[in-house]
N, C-alpha and C positions, 0 to 999 in steps of 0.2 A: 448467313451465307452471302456472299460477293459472286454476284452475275452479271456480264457484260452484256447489254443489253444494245443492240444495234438496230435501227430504225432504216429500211432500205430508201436510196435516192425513189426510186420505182412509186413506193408506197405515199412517200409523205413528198410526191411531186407528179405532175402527171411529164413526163418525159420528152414528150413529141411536142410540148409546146416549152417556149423557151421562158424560166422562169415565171412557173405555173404552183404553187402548193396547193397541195389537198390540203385546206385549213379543217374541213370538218373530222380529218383520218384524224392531221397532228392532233387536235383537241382531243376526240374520241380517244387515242392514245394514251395522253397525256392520263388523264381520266380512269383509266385501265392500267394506268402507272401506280398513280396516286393508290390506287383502290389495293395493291398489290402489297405495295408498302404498310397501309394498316392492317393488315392480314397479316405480315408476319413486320413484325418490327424490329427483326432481326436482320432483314435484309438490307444489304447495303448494292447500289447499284452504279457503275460507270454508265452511261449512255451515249452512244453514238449516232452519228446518222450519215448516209449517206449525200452528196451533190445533185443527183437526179436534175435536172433541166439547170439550174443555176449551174455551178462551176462546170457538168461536163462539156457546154454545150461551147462556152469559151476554151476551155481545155482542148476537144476536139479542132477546133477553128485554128488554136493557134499552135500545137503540134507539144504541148508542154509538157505531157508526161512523157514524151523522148529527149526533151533537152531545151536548152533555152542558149541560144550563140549571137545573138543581135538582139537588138534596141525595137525592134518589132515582136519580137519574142520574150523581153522583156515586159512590155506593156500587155501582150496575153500573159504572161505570169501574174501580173497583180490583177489585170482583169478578173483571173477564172480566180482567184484568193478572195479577191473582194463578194463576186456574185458567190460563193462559197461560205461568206460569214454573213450577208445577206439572209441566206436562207436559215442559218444557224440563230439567228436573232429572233424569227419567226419561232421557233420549235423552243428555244429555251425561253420564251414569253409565255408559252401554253403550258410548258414544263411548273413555270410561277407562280401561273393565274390556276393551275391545280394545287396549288399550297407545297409544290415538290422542293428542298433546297438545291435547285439549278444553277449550278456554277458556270459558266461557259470558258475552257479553257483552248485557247487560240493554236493547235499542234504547228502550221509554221513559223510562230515564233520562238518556238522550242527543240524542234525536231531539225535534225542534222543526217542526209544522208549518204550514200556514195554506188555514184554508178545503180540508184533507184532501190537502196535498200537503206532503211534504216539504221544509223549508226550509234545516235543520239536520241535519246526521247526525252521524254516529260512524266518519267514514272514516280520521283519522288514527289513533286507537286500535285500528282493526282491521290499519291498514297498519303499526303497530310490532307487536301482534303476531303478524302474519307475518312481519316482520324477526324476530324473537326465535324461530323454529323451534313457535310455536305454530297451534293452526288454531283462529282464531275459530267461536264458533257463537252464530248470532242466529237472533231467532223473528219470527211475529209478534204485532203487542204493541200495546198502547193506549198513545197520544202527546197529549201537550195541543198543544193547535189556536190560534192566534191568533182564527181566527174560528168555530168550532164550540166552542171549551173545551176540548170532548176528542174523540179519535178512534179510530179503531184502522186502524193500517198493516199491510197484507200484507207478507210476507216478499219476495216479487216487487217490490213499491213499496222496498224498501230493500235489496235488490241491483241495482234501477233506480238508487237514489240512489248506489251505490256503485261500480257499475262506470266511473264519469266520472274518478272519483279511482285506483281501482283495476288498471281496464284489462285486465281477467279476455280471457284468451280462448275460456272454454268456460263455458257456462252448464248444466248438467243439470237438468231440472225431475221428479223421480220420483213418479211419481201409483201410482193402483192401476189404471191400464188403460195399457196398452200405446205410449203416443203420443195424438194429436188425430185424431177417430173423426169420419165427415159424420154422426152423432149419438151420443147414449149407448148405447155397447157394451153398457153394461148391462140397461137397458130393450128395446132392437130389435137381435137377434142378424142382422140383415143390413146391418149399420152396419161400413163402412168405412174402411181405417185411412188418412188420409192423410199420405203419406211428406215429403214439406216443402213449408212454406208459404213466401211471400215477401210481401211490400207489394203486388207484384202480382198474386198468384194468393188473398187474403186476401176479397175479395168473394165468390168463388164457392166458398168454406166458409163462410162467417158464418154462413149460417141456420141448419147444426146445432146451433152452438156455444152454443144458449144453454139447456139442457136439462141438467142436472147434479144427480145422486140426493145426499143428504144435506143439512146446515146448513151455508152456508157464505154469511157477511157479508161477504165481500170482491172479490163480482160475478161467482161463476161462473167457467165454462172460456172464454168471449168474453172477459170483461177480462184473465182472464191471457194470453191471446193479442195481446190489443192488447198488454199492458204486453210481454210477448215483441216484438214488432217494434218495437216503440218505442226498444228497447235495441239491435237491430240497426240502424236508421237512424240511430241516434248514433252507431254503431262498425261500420261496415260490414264487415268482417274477424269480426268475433265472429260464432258459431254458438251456438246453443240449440238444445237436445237433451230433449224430451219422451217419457218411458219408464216404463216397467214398472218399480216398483219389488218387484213381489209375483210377480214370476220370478226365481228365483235365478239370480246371472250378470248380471242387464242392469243395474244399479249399475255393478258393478265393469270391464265393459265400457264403457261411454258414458266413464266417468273414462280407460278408456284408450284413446279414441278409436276403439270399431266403431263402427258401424251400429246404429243401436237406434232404433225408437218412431219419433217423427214431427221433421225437423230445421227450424228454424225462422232464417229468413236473410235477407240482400239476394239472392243470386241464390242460383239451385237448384247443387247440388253436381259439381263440375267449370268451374262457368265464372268468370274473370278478375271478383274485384272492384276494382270503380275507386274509388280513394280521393282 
């Protein structure tokens, strides 16, 4: 099975501080990766992960997921690129030191956008190597823009782009709270874990979804939820699994197909999808 497995900035950073990792989450991860893999040695896995304190924090500062028009906004471009593969160096070193083959592939020197959408990717270099027994890992990263100059792509927007070519059947999204909450878990302890969404049960969560504690330039827990359905309405068969990655176990669980967090789909779970 091929599962895109994403690691949230949230999780494996603490957010509020600038260029902060949780080394013990990544390792613990990492390790729950590995463990995943010997259990079924059929799975093949892309991994992602989010910027969390490294790139958003320059991102934010320097206005770059809206465009880049000056020489000052330039140098926030590679800023937030740099502190972005900064933190990517960390996660695919613990990716290593668990015996995982971690490839680290660079998405802004590949990816080509326009007007903050993906036009261009890097879907055949990740699909040789997974033919070749390795497991890609992509971030997310600043992309020059046809019509903004420059931008920065979420890791969600480029396993959006990826799953058309790829064809993944599980998607894992690991945050630091447990699934999609009718608000932040964090803020109001009477907040509600909802077990899965679909296109049509998607209205009557929205309101919570836009309340999300830390820095984060790539639209909040709403737009990764839109991009979440968006990805099922193209693959109807495909599920997305939003989890707990700061429980030890729910990683390495969702990789091998429990129950975890909130599941995100065409229909709710048990009923015939029509393709």
């Amino acid at each position: 099975m091929l599962t895109f497995l994403k690691l949230g900035g949230s999780l494996i950073t603490d957010k509020r501080i600038a260029e902060t990792p949780r080394l013990d989450v990544i390792e613990r991860l990492a390790a729950e990766i590995a463990e995943a893999r010997r259990a079924d040695p059929l799975l093949r896995l892309v991994i992602g992960h989010g910027s969390g304190s490294f790139g958003h924090v320059y991102g934010r500062k320097y206005g770059t997921r809206e465009g880049v028009h000056d020489a000052a906004g330039w140098y926030g471009f590679a800023a937030t690129g740099d502190a972005a593969a900064r933190l990517n160096r960390i996660v695919t070193a613990a990716l290593l030191a668990a015996k995982i083959p971690a490839w680290s592939i660079q998405p802004g020197a590949a990816l080509r956008c326009a007007d903050g959408r993906i036009v261009r990717g890097m879907e055949e270099t990740v699909a040789l190597a997974l033919a070749r027994g390795l497991t890609p890992v992509v971030y997310g990263d600043v992309a020059l823009d046809d019509v903004r100059g420059g931008t920065i792509v979420s890791t969600e927007e480029i396993f959006d782009h990826l799953i058309d070519a790829l064809q993944p059947q599980r998607v894992v999204l690991a945050g630091e709270v447990d699934g999609i909450f009718t608000c932040d878990p964090l803020l109001d302890p009477q907040a509600q874990r909802i077990a899965e969404i679909t296109p049509e049960t998607f209205d009557a969560v929205a309101d919570g979804l836009g309340r999300s504690h830390g820095v984060d330039v790539t639209g909040g827990m709403r737009a990764k939820v839109l991009h979440a359905l968006a990805m099922v309405q193209r693959h109807p068969t495909l599920e997305i699994i939003v989890c707990s990655g700061m429980a030890p176990g729910r990683v390495g669980g969702a990789l091998s197909g429990q129950e975890a967090g909130t599941r995100i789909a065409m229909q709710v779970r048990g009923r015939r999808v029509s393709t």
